[in-house]
C-alpha positions in Angstrom: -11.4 19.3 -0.5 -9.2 16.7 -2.0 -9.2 12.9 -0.9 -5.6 13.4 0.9 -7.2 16.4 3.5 -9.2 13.0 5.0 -5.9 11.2 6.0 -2.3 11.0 7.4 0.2 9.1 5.0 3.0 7.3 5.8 5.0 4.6 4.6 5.5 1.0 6.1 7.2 -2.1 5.0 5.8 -5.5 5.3 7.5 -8.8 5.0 5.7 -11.1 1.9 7.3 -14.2 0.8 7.4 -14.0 -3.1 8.9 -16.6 -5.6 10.6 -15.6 -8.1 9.7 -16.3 -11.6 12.7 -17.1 -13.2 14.4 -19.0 -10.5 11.5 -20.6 -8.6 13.2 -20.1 -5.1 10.7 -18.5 -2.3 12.7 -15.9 -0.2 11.3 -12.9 1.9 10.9 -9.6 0.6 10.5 -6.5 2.3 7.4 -4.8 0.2 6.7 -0.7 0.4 3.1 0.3 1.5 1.7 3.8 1.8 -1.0 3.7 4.9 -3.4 6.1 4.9 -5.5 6.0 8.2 -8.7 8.2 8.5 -8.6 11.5 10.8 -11.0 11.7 13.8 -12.5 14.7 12.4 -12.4 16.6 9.3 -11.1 19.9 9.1 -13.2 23.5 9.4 -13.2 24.3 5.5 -15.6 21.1 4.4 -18.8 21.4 3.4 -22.0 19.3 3.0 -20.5 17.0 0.1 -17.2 16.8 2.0 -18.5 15.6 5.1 -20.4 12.7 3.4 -17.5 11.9 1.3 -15.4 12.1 5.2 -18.6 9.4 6.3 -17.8 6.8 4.0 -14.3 6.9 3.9 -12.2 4.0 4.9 -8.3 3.6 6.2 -6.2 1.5 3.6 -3.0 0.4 2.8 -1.8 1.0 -1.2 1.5 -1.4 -2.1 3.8 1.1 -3.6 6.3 -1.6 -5.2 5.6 -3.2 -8.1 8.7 -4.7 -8.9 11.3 -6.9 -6.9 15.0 -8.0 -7.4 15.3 -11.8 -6.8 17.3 -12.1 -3.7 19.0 -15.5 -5.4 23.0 -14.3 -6.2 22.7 -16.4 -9.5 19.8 -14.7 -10.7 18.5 -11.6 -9.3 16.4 -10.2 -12.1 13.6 -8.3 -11.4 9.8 -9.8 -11.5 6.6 -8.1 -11.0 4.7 -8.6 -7.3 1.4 -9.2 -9.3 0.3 -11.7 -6.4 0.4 -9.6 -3.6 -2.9 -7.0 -3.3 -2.5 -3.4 -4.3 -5.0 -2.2 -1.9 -5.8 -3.5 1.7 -8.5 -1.7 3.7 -7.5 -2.2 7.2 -10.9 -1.4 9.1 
């Protein structure tokens, strides 16, 4: 079984107030997360190895943007969201 079979997916945005770079002025941005939340129980086809892996695994959030327009009119160039986590486990 692959990693996916052990959760449901779905997207969520989350408000994060990011400064940008070039222009220095703080604004909220809407950032793109992927949450994968654990099943209750794993399906029929596992075996031995995939039930442990199902034991230790963990619901999460993964940031799927990695880049951001700056919301300023005079400047809106794009800057990396480098200090915002990638991955949050949410248990």
């Amino acid at each position: 079984m692959e990693e996916r079979d052990f959760f449901d997916e779905r997207m969520e945005k989350k408000l994060a107030t990011l400064n940008c770079p070039h222009c220095h002025q703080a604004a909220e941005y809407e950032v793109t997360w992927v949450v994968r939340t654990k099943k209750r129980q794993l399906g029929g086809r596992a075996d031995e190895r995939d039930r442990a892996r199902f034991a230790k695994a963990r619901s999460y959030m993964l940031r799927k943007d990695d880049l951001m327009a700056c919301k300023n009119m005079r400047c809106r160039k794009r800057f990396e969201i480098s200090g915002v986590q990638s991955v949050v486990f949410t248990e």
